[in-house]
PDBQT receptor file of N, H, CA, C and O in Angstrom, charges set to zero:
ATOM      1  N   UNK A   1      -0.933   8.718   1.595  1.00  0.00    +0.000 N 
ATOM      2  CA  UNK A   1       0.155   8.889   0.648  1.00  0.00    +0.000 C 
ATOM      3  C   UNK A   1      -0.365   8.925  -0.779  1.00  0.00    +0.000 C 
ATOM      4  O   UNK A   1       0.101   9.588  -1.705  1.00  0.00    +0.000 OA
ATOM      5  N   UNK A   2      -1.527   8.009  -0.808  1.00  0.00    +0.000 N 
ATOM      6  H   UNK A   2      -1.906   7.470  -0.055  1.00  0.00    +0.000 HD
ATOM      7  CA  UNK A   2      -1.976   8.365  -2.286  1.00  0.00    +0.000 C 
ATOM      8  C   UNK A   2      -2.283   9.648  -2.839  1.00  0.00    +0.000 C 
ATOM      9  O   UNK A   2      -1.879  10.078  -3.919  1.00  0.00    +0.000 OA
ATOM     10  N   UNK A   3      -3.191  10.356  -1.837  1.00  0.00    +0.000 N 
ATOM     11  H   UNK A   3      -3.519  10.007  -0.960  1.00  0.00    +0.000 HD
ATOM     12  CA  UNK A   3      -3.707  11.714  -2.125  1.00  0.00    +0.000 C 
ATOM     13  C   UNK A   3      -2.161  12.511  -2.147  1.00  0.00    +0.000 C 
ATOM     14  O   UNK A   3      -1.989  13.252  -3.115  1.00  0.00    +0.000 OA
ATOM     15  N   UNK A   4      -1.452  12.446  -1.519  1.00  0.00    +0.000 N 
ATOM     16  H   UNK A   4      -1.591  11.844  -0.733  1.00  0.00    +0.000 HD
ATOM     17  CA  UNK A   4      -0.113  13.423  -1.385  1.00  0.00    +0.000 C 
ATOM     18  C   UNK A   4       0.453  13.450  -2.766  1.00  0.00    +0.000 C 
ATOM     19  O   UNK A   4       1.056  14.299  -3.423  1.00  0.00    +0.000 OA
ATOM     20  N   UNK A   5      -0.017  12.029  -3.015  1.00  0.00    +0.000 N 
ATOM     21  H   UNK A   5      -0.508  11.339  -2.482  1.00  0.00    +0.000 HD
ATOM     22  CA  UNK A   5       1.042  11.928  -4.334  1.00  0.00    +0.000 C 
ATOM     23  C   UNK A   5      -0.104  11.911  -5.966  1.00  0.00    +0.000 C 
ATOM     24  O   UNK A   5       0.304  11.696  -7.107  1.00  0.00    +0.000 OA
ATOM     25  N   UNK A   6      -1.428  12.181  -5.582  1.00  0.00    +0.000 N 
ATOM     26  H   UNK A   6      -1.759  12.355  -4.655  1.00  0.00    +0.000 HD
ATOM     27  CA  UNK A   6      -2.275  12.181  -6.532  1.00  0.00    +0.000 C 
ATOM     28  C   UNK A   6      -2.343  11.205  -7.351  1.00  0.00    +0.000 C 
ATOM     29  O   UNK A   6      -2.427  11.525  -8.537  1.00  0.00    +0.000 OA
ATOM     30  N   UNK A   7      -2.335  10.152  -7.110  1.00  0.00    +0.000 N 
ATOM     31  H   UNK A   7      -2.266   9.892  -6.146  1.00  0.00    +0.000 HD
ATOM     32  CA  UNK A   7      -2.262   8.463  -7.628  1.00  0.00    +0.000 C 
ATOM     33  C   UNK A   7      -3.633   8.022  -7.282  1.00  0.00    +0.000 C 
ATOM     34  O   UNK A   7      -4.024   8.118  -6.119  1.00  0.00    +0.000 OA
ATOM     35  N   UNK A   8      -4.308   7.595  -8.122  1.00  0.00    +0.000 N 
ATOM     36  H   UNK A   8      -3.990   7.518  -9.067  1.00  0.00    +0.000 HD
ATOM     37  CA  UNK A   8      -5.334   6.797  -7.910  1.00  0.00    +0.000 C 
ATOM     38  C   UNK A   8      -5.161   5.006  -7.261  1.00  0.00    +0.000 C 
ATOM     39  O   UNK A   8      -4.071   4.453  -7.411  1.00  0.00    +0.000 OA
ATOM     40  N   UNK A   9      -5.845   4.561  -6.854  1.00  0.00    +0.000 N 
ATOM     41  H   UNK A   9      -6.730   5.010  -6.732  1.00  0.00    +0.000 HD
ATOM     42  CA  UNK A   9      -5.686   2.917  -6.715  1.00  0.00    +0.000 C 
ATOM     43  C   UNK A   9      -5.518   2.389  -7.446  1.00  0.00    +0.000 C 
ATOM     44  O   UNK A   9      -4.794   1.420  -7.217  1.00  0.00    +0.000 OA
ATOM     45  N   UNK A  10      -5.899   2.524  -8.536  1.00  0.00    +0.000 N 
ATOM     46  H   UNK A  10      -6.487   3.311  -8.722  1.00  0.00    +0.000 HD
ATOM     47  CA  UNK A  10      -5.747   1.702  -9.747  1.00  0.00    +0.000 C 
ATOM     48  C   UNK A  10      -4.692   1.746 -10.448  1.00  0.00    +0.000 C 
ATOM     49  O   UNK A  10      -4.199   0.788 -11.042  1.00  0.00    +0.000 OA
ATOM     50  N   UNK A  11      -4.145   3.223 -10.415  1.00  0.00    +0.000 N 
ATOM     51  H   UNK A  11      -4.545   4.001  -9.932  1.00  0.00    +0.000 HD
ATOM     52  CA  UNK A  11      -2.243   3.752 -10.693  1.00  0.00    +0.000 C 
ATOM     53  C   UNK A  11      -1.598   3.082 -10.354  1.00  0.00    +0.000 C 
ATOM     54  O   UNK A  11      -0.741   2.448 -10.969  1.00  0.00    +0.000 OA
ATOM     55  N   UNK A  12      -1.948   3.074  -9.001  1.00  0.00    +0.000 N 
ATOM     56  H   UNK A  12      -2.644   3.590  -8.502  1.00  0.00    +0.000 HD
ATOM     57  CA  UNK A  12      -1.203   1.943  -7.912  1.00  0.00    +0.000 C 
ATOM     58  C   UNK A  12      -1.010   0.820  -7.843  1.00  0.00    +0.000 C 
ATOM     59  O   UNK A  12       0.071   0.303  -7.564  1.00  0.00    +0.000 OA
ATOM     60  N   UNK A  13      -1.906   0.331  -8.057  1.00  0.00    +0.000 N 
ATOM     61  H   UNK A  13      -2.785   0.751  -8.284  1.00  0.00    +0.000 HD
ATOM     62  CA  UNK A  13      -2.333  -1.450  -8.624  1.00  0.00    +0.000 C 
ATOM     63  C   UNK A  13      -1.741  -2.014  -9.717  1.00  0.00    +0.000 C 
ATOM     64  O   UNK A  13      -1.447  -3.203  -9.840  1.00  0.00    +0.000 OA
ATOM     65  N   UNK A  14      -1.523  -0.877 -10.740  1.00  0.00    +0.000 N 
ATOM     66  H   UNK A  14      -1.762   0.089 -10.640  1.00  0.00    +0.000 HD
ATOM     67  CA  UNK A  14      -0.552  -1.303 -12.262  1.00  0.00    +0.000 C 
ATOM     68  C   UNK A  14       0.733  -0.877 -11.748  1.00  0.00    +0.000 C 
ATOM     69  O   UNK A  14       1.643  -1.663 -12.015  1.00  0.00    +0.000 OA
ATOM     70  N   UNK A  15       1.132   0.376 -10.937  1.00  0.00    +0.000 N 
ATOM     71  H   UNK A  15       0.393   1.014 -10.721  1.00  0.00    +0.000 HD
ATOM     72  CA  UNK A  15       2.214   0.080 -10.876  1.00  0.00    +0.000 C 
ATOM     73  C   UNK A  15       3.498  -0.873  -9.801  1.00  0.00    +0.000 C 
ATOM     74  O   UNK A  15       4.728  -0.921  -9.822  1.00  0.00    +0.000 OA
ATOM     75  N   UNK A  16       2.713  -1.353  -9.170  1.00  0.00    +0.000 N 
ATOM     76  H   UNK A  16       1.714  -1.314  -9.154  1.00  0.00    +0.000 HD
ATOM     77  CA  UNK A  16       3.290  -2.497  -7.827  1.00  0.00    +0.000 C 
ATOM     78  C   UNK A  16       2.825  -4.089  -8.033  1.00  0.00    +0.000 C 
ATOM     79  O   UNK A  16       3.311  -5.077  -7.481  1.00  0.00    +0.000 OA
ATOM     80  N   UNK A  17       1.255  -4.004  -9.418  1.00  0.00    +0.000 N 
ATOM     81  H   UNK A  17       0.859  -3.202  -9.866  1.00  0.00    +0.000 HD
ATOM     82  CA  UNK A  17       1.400  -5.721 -10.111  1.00  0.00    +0.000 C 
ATOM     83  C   UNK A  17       0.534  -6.543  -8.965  1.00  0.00    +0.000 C 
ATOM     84  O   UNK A  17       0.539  -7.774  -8.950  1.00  0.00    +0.000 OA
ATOM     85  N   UNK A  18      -0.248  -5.715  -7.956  1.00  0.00    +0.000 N 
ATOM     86  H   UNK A  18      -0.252  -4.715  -7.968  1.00  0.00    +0.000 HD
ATOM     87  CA  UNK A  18      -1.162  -6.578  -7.554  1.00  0.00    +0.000 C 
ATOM     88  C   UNK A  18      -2.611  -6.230  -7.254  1.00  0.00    +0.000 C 
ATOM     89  O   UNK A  18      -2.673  -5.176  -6.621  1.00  0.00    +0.000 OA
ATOM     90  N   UNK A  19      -3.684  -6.723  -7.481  1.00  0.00    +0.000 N 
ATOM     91  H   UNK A  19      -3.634  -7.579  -7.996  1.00  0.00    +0.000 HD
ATOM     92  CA  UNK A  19      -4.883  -6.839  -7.667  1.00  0.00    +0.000 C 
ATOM     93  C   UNK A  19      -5.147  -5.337  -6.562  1.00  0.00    +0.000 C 
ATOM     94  O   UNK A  19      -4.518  -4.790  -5.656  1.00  0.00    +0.000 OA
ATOM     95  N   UNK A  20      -6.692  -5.082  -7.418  1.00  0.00    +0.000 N 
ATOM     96  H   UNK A  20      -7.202  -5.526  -8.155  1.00  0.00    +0.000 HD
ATOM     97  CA  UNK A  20      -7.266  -3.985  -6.645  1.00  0.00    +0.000 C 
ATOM     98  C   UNK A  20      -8.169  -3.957  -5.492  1.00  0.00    +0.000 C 
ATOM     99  O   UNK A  20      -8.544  -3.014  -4.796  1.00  0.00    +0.000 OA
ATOM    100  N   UNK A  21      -8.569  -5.863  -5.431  1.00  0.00    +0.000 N 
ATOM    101  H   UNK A  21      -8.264  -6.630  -5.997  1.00  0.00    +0.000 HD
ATOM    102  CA  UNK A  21      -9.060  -5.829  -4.113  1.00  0.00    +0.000 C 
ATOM    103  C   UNK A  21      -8.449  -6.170  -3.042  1.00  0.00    +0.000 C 
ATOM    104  O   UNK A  21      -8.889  -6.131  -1.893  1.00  0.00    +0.000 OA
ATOM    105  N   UNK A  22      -6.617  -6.778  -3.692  1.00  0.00    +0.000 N 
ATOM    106  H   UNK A  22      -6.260  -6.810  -4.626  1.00  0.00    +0.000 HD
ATOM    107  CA  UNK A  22      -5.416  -6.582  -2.310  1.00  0.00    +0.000 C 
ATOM    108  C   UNK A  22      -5.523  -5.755  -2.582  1.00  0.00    +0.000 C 
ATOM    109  O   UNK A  22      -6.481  -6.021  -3.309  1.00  0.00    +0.000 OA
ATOM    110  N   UNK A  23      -5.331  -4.167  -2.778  1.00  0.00    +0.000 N 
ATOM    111  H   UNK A  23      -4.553  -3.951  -2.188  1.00  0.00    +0.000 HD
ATOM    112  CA  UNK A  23      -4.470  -3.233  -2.289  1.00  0.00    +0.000 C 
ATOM    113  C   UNK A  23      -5.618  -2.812  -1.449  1.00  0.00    +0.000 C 
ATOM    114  O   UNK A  23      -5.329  -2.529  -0.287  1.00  0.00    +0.000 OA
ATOM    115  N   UNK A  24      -7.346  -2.674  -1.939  1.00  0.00    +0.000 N 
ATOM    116  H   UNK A  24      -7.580  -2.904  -2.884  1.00  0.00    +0.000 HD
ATOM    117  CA  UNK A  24      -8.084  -2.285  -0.943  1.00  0.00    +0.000 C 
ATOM    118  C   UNK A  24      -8.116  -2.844   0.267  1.00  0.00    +0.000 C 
ATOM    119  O   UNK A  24      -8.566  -2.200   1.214  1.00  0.00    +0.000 OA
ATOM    120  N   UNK A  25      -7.438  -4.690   0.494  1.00  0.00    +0.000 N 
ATOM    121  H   UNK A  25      -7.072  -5.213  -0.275  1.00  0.00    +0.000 HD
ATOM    122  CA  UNK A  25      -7.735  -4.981   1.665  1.00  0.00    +0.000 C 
ATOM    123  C   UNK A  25      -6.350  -4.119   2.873  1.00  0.00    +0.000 C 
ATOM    124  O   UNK A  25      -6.418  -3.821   4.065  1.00  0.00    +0.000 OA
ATOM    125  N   UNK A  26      -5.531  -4.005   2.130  1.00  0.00    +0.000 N 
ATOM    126  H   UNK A  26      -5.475  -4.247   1.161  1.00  0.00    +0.000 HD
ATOM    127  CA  UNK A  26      -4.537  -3.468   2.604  1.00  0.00    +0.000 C 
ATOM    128  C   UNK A  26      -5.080  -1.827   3.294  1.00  0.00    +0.000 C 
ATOM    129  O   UNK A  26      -5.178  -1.460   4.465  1.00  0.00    +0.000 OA
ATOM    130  N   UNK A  27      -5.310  -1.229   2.213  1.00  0.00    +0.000 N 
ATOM    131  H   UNK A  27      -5.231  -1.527   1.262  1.00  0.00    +0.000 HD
ATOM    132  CA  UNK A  27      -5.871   0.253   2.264  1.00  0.00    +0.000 C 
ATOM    133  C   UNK A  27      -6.430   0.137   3.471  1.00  0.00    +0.000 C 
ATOM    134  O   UNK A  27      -6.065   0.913   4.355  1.00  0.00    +0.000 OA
ATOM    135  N   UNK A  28      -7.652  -1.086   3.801  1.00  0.00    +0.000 N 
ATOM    136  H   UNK A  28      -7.948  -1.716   3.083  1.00  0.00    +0.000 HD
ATOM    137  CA  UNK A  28      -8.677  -0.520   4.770  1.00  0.00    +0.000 C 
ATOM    138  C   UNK A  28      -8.359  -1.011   6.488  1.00  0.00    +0.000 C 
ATOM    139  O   UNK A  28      -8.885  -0.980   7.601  1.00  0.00    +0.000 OA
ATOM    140  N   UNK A  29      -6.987  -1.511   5.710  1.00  0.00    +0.000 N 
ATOM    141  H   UNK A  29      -6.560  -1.536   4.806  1.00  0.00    +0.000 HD
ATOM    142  CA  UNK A  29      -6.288  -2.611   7.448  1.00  0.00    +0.000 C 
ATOM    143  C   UNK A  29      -7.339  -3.672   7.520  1.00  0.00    +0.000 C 
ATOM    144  O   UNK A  29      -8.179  -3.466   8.395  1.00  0.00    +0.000 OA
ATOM    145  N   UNK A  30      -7.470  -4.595   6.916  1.00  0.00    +0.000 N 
ATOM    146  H   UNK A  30      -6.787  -4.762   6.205  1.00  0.00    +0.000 HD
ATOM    147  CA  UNK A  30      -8.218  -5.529   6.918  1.00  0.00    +0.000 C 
ATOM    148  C   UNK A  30      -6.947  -6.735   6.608  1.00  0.00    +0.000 C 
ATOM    149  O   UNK A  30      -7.257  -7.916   6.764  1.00  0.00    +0.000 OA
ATOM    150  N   UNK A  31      -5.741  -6.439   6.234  1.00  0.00    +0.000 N 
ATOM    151  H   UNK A  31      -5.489  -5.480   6.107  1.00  0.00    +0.000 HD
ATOM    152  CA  UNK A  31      -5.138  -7.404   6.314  1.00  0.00    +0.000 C 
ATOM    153  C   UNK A  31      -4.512  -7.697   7.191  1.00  0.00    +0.000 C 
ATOM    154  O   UNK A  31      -4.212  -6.796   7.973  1.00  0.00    +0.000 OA
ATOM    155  N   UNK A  32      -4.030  -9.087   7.463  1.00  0.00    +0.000 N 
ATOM    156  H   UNK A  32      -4.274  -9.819   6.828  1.00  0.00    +0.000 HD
ATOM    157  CA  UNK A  32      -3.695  -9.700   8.217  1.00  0.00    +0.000 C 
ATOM    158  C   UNK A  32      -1.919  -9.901   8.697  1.00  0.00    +0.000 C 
ATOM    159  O   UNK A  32      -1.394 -10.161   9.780  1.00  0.00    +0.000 OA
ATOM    160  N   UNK A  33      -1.310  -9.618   7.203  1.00  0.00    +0.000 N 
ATOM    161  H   UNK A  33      -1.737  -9.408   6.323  1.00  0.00    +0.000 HD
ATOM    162  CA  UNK A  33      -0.043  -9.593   6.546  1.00  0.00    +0.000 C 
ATOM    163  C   UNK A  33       0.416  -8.947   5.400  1.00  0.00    +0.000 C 
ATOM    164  O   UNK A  33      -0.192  -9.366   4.415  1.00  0.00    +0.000 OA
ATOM    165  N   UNK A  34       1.347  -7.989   5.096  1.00  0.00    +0.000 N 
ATOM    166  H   UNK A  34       1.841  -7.648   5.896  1.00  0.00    +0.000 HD
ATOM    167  CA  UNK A  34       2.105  -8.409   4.087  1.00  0.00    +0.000 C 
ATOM    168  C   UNK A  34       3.484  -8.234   3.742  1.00  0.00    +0.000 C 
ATOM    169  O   UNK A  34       4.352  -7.725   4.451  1.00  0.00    +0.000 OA
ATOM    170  N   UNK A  35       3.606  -8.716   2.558  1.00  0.00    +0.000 N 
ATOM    171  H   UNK A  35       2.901  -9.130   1.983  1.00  0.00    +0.000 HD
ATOM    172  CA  UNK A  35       5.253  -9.710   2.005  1.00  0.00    +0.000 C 
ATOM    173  C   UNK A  35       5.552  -8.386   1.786  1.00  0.00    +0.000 C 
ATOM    174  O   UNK A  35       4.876  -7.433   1.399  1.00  0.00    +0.000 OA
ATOM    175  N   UNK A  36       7.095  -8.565   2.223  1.00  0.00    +0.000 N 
ATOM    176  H   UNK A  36       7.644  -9.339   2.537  1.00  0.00    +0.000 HD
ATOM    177  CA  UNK A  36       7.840  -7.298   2.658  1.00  0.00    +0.000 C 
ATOM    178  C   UNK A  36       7.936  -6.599   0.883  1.00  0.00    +0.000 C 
ATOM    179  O   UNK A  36       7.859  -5.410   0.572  1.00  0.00    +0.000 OA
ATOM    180  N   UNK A  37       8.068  -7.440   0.232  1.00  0.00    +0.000 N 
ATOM    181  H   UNK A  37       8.131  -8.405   0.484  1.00  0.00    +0.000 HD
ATOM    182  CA  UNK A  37       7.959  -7.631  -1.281  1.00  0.00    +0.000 C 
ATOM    183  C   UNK A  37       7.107  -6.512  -1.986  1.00  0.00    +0.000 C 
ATOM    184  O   UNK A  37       7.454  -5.766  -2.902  1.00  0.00    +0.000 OA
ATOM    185  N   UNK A  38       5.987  -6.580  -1.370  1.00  0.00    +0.000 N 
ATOM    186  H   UNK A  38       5.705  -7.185  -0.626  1.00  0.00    +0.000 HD
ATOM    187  CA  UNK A  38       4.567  -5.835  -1.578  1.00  0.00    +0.000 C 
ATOM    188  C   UNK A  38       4.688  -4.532  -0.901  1.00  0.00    +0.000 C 
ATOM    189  O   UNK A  38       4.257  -3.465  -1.336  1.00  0.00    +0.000 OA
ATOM    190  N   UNK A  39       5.275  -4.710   0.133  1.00  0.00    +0.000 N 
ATOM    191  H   UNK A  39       5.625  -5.578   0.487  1.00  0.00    +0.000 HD
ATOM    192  CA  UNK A  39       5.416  -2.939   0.869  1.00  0.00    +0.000 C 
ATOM    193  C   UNK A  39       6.362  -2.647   0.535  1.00  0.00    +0.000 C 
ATOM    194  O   UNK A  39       6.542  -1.459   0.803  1.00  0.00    +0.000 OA
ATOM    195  N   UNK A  40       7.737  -3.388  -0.289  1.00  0.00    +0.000 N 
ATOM    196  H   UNK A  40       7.591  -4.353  -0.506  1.00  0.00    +0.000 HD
ATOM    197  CA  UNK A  40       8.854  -2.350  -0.829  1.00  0.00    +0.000 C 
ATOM    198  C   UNK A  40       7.983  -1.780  -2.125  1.00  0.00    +0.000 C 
ATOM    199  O   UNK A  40       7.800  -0.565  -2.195  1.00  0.00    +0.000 OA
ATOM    200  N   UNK A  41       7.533  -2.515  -2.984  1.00  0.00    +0.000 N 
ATOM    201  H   UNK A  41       7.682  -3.502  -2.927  1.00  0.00    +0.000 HD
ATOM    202  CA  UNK A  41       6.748  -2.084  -4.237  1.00  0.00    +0.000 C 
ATOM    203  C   UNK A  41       6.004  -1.015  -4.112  1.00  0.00    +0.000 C 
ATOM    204  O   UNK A  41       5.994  -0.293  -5.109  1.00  0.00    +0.000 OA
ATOM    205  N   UNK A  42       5.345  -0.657  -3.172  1.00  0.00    +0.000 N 
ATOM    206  H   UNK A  42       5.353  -1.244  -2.362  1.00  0.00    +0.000 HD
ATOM    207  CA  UNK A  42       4.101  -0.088  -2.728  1.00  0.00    +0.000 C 
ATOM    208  C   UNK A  42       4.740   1.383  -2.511  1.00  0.00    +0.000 C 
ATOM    209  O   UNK A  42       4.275   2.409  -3.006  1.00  0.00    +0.000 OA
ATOM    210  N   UNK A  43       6.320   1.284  -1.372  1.00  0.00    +0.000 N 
ATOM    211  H   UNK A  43       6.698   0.451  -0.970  1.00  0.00    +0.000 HD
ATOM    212  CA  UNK A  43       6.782   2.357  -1.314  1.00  0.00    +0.000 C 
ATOM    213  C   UNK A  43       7.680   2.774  -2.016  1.00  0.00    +0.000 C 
ATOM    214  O   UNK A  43       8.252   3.799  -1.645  1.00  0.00    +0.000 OA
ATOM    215  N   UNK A  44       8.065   2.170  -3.162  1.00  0.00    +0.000 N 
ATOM    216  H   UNK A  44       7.600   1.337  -3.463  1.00  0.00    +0.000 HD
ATOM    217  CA  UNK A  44       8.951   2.660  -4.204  1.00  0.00    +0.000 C 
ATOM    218  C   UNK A  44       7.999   3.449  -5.281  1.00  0.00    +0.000 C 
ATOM    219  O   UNK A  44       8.464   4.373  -5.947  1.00  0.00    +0.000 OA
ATOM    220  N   UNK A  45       6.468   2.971  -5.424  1.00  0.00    +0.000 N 
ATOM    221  H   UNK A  45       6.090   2.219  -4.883  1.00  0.00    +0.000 HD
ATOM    222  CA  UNK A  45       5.591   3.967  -6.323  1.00  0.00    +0.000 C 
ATOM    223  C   UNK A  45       5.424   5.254  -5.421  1.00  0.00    +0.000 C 
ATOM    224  O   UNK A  45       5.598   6.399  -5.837  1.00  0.00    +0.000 OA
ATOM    225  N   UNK A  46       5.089   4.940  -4.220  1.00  0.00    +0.000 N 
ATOM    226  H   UNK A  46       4.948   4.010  -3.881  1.00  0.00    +0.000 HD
ATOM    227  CA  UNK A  46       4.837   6.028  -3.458  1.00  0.00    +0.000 C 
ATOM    228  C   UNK A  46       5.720   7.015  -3.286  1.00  0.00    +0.000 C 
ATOM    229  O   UNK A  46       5.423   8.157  -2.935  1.00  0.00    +0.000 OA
ATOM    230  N   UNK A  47       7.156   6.487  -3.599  1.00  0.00    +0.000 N 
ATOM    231  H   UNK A  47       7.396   5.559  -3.884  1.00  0.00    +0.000 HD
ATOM    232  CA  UNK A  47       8.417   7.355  -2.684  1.00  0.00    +0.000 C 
ATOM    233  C   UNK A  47       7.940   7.400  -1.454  1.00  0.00    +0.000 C 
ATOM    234  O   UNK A  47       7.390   8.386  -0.964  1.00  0.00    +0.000 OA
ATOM    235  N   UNK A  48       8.099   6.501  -0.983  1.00  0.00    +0.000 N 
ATOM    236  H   UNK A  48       8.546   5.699  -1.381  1.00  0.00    +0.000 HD
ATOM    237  CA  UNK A  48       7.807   7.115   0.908  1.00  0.00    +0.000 C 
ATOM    238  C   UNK A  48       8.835   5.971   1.793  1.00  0.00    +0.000 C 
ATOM    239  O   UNK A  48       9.851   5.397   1.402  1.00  0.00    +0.000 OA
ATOM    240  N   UNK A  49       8.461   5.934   2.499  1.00  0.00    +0.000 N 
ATOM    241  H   UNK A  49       7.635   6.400   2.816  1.00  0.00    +0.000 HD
ATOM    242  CA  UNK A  49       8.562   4.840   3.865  1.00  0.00    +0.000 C 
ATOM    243  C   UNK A  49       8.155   4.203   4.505  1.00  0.00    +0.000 C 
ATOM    244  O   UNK A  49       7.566   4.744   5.441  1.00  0.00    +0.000 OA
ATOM    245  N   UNK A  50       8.162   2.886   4.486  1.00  0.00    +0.000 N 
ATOM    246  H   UNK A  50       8.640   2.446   3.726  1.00  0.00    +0.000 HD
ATOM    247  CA  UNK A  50       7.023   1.804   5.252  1.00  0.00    +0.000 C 
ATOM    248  C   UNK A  50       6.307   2.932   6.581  1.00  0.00    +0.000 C 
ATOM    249  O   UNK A  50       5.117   3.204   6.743  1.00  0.00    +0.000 OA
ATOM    250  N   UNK A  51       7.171   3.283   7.165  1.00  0.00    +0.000 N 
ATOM    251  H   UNK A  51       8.137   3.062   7.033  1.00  0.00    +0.000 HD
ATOM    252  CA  UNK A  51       6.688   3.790   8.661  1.00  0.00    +0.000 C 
ATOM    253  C   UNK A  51       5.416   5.307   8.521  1.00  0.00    +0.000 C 
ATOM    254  O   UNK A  51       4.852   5.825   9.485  1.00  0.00    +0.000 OA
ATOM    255  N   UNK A  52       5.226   5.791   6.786  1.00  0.00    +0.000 N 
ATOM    256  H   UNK A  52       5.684   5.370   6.003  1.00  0.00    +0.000 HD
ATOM    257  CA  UNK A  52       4.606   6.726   6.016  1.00  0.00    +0.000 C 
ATOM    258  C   UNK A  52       2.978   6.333   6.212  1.00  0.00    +0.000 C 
ATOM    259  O   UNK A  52       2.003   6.893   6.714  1.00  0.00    +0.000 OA
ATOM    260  N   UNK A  53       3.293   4.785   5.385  1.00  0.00    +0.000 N 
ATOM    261  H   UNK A  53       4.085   4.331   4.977  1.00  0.00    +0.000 HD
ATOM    262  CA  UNK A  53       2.133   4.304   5.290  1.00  0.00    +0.000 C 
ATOM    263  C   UNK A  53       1.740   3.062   6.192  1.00  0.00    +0.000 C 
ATOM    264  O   UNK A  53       0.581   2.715   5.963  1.00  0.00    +0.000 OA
ATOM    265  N   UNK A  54       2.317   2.366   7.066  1.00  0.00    +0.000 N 
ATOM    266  H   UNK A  54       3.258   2.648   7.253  1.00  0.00    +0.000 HD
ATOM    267  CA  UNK A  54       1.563   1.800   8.157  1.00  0.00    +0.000 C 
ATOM    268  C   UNK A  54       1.458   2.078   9.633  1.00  0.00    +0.000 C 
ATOM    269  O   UNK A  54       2.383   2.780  10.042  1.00  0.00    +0.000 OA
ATOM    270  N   UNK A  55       0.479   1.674  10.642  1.00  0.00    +0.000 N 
ATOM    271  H   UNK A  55      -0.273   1.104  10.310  1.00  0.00    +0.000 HD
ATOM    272  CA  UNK A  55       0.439   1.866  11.709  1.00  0.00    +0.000 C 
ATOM    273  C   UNK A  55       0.282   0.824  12.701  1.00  0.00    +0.000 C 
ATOM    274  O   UNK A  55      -0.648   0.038  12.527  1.00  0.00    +0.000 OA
ATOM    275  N   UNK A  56       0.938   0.700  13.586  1.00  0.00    +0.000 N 
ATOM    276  H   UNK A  56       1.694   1.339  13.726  1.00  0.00    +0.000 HD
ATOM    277  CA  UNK A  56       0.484  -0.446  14.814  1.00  0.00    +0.000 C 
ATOM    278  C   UNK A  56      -0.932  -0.123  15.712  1.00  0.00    +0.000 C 
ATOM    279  O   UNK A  56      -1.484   0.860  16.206  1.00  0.00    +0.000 OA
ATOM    280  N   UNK A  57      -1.098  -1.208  15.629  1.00  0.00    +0.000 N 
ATOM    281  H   UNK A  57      -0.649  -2.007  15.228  1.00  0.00    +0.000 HD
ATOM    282  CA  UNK A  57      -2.492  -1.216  16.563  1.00  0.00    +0.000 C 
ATOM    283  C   UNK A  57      -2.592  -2.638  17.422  1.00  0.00    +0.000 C 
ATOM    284  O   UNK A  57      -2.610  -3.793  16.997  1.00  0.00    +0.000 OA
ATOM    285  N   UNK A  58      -2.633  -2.281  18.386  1.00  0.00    +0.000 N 
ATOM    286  H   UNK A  58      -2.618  -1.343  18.731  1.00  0.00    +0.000 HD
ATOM    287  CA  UNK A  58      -2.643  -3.279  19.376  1.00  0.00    +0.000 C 
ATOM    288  C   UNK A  58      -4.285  -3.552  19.517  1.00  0.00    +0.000 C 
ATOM    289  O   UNK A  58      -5.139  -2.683  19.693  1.00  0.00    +0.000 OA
ATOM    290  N   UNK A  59      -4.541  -5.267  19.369  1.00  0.00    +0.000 N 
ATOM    291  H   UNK A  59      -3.847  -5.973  19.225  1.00  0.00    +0.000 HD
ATOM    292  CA  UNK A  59      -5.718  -5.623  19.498  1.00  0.00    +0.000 C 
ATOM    293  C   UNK A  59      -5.927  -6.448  20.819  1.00  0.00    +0.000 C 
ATOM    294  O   UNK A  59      -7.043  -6.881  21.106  1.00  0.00    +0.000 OA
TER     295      UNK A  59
């Protein structure tokens, strides 16, 4: 969604107010969780839809 929308990480990071090595842990699915808070933010810069930018993976 970033590339779709030509936003850098760092665009991203100022405009949703949280650090650039959360959003990378996020980016790389290395996280564990997050606050629904953070993925409305995330998809209100993006314009998109949670279901846009995440995926299930069964471990």
């Amino acid at each position: 969604m970033l590339a779709r929308r030509k936003m850098s990480l760092t665009e991203l990071s100022e405009r949703v107010g949280i650090t650039m090595s959360n959003l990378s842990i996020l980016k790389t699915g290395k996280a564990k969780a997050v606050r629904l808070e953070t993925l409305e933010a995330i998809c209100k810069a993006l314009d998109c839809q949670p279901g846009d930018i995440l995926e299930f993976r069964a471990d």
